[in-house]
BATOR-478574 format. One record per residue (C-alpha): residue number from 1; residue in one letter; x, y, z. Coordinates in steps of 0.2 Angstrom, whole numbers, plus 2048, in hexadecimal, padded with zeros to 3 digits. Layout:
> num residu x y z
> NUM a X Y Z
...
REM end
This chain:
> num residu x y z
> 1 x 2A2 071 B8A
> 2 x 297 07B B95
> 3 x 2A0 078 BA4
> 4 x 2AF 07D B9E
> 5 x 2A8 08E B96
> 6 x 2A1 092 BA7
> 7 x 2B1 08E BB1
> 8 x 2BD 099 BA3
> 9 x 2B0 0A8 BA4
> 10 x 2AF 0AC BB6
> 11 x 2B9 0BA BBD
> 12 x 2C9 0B4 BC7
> 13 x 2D2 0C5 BD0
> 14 x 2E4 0C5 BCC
> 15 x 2F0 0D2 BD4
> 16 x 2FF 0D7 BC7
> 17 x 30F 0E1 BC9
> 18 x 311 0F2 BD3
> 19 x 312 0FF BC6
> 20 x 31B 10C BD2
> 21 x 32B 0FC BD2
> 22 x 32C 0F8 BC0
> 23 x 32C 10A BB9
> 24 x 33D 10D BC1
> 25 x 342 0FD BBB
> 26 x 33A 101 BAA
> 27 x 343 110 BA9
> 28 x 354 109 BAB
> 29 x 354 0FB B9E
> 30 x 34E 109 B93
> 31 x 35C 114 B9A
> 32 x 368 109 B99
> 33 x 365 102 B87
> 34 x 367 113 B82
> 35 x 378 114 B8A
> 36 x 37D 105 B84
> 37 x 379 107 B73
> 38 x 386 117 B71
> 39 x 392 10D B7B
> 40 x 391 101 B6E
> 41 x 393 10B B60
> 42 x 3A1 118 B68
> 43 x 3AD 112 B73
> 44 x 3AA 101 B6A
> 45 x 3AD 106 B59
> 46 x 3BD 111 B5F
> 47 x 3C6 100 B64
> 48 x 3BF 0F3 B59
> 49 x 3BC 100 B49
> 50 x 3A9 0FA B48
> 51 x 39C 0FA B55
> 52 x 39B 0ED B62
> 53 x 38E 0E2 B59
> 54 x 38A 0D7 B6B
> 55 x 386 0E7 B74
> 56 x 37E 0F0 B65
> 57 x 370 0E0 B60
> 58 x 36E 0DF B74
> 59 x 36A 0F3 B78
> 60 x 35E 0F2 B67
> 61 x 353 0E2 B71
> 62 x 355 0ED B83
> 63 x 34C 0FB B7C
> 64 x 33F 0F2 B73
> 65 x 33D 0E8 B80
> 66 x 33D 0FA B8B
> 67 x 332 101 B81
> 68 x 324 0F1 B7F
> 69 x 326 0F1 B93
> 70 x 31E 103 B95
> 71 x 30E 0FE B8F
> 72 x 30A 0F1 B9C
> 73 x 307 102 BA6
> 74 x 2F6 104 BAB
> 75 x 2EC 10C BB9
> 76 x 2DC 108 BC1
> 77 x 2D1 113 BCB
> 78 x 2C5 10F BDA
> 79 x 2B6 102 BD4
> 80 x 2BF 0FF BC2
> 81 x 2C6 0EF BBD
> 82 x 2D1 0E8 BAF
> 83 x 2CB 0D8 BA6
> 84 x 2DD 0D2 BA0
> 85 x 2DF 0C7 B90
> 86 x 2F0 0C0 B8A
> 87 x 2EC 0BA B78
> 88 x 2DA 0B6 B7A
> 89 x 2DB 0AC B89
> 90 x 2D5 0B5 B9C
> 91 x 2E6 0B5 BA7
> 92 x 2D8 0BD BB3
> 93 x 2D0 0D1 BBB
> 94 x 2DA 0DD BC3
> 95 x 2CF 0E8 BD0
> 96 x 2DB 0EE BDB
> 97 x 2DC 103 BD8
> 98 x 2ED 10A BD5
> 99 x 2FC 10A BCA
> 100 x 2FE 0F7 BC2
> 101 x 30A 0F1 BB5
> 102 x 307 0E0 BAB
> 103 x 30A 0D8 B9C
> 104 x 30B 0E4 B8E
> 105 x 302 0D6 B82
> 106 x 2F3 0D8 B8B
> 107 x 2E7 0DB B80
> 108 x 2DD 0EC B81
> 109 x 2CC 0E8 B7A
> 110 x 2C3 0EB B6A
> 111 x 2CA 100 B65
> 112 x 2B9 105 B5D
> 113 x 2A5 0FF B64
> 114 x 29D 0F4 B5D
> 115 x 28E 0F6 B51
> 116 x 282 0F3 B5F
> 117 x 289 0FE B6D
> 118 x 28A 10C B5E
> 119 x 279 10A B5A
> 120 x 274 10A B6C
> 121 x 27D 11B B71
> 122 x 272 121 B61
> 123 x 265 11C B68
> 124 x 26A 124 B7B
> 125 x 270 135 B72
> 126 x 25F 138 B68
> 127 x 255 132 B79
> 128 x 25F 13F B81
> 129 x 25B 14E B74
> 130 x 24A 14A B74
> 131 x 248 14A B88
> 132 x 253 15B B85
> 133 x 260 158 B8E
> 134 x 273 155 B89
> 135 x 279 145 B81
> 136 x 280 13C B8C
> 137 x 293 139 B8B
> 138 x 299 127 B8A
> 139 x 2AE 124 B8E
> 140 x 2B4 117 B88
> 141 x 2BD 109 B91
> 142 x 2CE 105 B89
> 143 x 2D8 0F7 B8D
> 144 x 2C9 0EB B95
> 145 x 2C5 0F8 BA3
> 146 x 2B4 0F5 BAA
> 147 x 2AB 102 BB7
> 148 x 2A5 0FA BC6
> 149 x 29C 108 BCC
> 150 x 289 107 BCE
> 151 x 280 10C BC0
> 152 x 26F 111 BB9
> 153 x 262 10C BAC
> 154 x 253 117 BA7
> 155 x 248 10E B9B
> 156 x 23C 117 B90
> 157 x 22C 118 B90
> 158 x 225 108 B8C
> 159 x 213 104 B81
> 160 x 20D 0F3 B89
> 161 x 1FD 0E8 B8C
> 162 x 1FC 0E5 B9C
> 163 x 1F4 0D3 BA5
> 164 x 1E4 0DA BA0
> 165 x 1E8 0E0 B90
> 166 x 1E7 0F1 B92
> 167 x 1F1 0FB B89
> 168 x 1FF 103 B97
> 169 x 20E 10D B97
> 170 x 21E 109 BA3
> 171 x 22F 10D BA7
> 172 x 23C 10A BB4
> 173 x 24C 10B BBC
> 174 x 259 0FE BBF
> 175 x 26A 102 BC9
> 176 x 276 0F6 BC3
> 177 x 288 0F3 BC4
> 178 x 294 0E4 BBE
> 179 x 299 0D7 BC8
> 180 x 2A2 0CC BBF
> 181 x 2AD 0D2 BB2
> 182 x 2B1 0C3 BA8
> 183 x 2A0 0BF BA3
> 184 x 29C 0D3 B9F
> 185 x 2AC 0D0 B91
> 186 x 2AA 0C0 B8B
> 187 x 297 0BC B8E
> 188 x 28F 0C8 B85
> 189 x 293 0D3 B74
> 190 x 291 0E3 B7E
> 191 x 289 0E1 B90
> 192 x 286 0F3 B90
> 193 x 279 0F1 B83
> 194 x 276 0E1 B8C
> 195 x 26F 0E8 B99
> 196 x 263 0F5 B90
> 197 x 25C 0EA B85
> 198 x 255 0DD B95
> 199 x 251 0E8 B9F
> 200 x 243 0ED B91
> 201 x 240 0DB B8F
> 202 x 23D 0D9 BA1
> 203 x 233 0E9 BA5
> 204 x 225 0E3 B96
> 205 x 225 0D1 B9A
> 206 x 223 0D8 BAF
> 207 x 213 0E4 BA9
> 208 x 20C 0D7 B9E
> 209 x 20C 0CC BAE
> 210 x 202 0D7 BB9
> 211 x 1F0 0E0 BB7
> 212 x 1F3 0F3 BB8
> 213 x 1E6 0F4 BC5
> 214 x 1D5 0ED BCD
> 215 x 1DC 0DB BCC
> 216 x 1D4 0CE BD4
> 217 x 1D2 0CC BEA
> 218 x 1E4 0CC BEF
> 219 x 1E9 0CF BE0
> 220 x 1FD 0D8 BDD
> 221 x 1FB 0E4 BD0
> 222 x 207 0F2 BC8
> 223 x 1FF 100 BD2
> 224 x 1FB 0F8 BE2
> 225 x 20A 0ED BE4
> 226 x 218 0F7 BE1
> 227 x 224 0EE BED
> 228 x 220 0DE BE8
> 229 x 221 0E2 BD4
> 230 x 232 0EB BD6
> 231 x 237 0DD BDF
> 232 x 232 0D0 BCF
> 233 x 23A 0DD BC2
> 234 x 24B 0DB BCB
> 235 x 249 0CA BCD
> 236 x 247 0C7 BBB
> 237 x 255 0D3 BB5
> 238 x 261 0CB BC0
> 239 x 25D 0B7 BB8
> 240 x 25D 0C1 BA8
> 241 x 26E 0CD BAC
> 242 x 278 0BF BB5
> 243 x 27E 0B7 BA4
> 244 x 287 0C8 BA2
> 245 x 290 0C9 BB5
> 246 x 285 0D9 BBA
> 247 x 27C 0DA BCA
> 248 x 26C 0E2 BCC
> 249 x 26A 0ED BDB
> 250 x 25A 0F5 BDA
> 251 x 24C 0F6 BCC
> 252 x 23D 100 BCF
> 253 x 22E 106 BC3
> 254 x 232 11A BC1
> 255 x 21F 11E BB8
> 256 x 210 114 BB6
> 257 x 202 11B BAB
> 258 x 1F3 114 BA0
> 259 x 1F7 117 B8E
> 260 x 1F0 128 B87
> 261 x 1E2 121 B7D
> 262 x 1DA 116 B8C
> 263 x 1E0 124 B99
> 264 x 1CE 12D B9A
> 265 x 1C4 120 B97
> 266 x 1CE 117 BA6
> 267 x 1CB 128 BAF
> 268 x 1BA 126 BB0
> 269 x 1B9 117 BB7
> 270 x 1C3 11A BC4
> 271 x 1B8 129 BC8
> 272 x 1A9 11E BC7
> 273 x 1B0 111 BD4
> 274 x 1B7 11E BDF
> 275 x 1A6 124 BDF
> 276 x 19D 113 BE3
> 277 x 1AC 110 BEF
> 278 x 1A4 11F BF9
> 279 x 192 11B BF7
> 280 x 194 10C BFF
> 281 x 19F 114 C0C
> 282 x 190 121 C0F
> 283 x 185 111 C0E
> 284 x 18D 108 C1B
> 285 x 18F 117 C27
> 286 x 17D 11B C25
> 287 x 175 108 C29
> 288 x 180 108 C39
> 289 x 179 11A C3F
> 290 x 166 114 C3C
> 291 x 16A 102 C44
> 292 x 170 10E C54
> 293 x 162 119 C52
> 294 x 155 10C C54
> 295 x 15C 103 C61
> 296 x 160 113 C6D
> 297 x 14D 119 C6C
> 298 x 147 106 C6D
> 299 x 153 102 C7C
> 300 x 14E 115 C85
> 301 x 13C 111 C7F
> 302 x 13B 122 C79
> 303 x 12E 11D C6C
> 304 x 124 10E C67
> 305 x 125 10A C55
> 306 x 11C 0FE C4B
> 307 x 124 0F5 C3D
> 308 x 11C 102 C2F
> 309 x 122 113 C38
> 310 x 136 10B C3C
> 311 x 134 108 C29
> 312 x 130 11D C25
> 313 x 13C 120 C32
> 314 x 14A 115 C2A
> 315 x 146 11D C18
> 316 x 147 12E C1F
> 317 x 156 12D C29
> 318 x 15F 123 C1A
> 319 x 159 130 C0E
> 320 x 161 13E C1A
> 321 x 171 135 C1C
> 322 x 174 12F C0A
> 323 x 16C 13C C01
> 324 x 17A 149 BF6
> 325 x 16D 158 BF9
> 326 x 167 161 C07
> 327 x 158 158 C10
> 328 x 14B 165 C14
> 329 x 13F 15B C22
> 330 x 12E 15F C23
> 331 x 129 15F C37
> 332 x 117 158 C3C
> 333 x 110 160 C49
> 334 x 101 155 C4D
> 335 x 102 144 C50
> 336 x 10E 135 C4B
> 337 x 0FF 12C C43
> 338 x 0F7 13C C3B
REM end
């Protein structure tokens, strides 16, 4: 059963009819129905003394069949495609642009949104007036037109835990596009809202993965490994989207903050490693210049130190080169062991 959903729901590309051939023909059976419908009631009715019953029923059909004929016109422009569906069963997708004509009983897809997509564009219209820009405008896509065109996804900011528990806010961007008709019609109720929806799921589930920072020796975390966590976000959303037939292109984290009520506290941390960070740099830097100092003067035999005056001398120079203040030196002017 499986198996056999799978094989009806993939896309299968189907060419149809020029539409620029069957509109003169189109024309002319309407036309002519027309002409043939007064030339039964006329001249007919002149010789016989009633209409030309034959000729009459047969022009009626014509131009009903005329008329149902014109609305197997459709058009289709670069990167759009038409899902066609002849009495619920998927004859295939048109994605060749231009002017097409097909079956008229091709369905044309549900008229009004669904309850989901209509609360979803609530949702995007009152995100929008609150950012303070303009709601966005959605057009609908009559007749089971889908846009192929490469598209966007800003999530909101999202309140999460990260691998550490601490409370985090994130949000990101995914460019996304559908690849496979078929499964963005008959897969999901509305892969639109589809989309929106996992993309959330996967940008909590991604920061509840990772430490926000200060993770463990070679540890990938959301601020130091960028690459590598964009990387596993579209990785995720594509096993998650591929249900729906939409391919994702790029998904990349967009802001990455601590939540507001751990931000200070998480400030002065980072303050007091930063600053540990550069006493051990000074430390190190200092160490290394007294270890040279030593051995030029012992190496030059500039002067003979026991082991108790190298250790004043090591204090001092450490407390010159580490010290935050300026070191005022007191100069002796007698002897070394005065």
């Amino acid at each position: 059963m499986n198996t056999l959903n799978a094989a009806v729901n993939r896309e299968k590309v189907v060419k149809v009819l020029n539409g620029w051939v069957m509109l003169p023909i189109v024309f002319i059976l309407f036309f002519g129905a027309i002409a043939l419908f007064i030339y039964s009631l006329s001249p007919g009715a002149r010789v016989e003394d009633h209409p030309v019953w034959s000729l009459f029923v047969s022009s009626l059909l014509i131009e009903i069949a005329a008329i149902i004929m014109f609305k197997g016109f459709f058009a289709l422009q670069p990167n759009e495609a038409r899902v066609l569906v002849l009495f619920g069963a998927y004859k295939g997708t048109v994605r060749a642009p231009g002017f097409h004509w097909g079956n008229p009983f091709y369905s044309n897809g549900p008229d009004q949104p669904g309850p989901l997509r209509v609360m979803a564009e609530w949702q995007a219209n009152l995100a929008a007036r609150k950012a303070g820009g303009a709601e966005p405008g959605r057009k609908r896509q009559a007749r089971f037109k889908f846009s192929l065109r490469t598209r966007n996804f800003n999530s909101e900011k999202l309140k999460v835990n990260d691998k550490r528990g601490n409370p985090i806010e994130i949000a990101a961007v995914v460019v996304w596009r559908v690849e496979d008709t078929a499964q963005a019609a008959f897969e999901v109720d509305d892969y639109e809202n589809y989309v929106r929806v996992q993309s959330e799921s996967a940008i909590r589930h991604l920061a509840s993965a990772y430490a926000y920072d200060y993770g463990e020796e070679h540890e990938v975390t959301l601020r130091s490994g960028m690459d590598e966590v964009s990387q596993a976000l579209k990785v995720e959303l594509q096993a998650r989207l591929d249900k729906a037939g939409v391919l994702v292109e790029e998904a990349r984290l967009t802001h990455l903050a601590y939540a507001p009520e751990i931000a200070q506290a998480m400030l002065r941390r980072q303050q007091a490693e930063a600053v540990i960070a550069a006493r051990q740099k000074i430390v190190h830097g200092a160490v290394s210049m007294v270890e040279m100092a030593l051995r030029e003067l012992a190496e030059k035999q500039v002067v003979q130190l026991d082991d108790e005056r190298r250790a004043a001398m090591v204090s001092n120079l450490m407390v010159v080169l580490c010290g935050e203040a300026e070191v005022h030196p007191v100069v002796n002017t007698g002897t070394l062991y005065a």
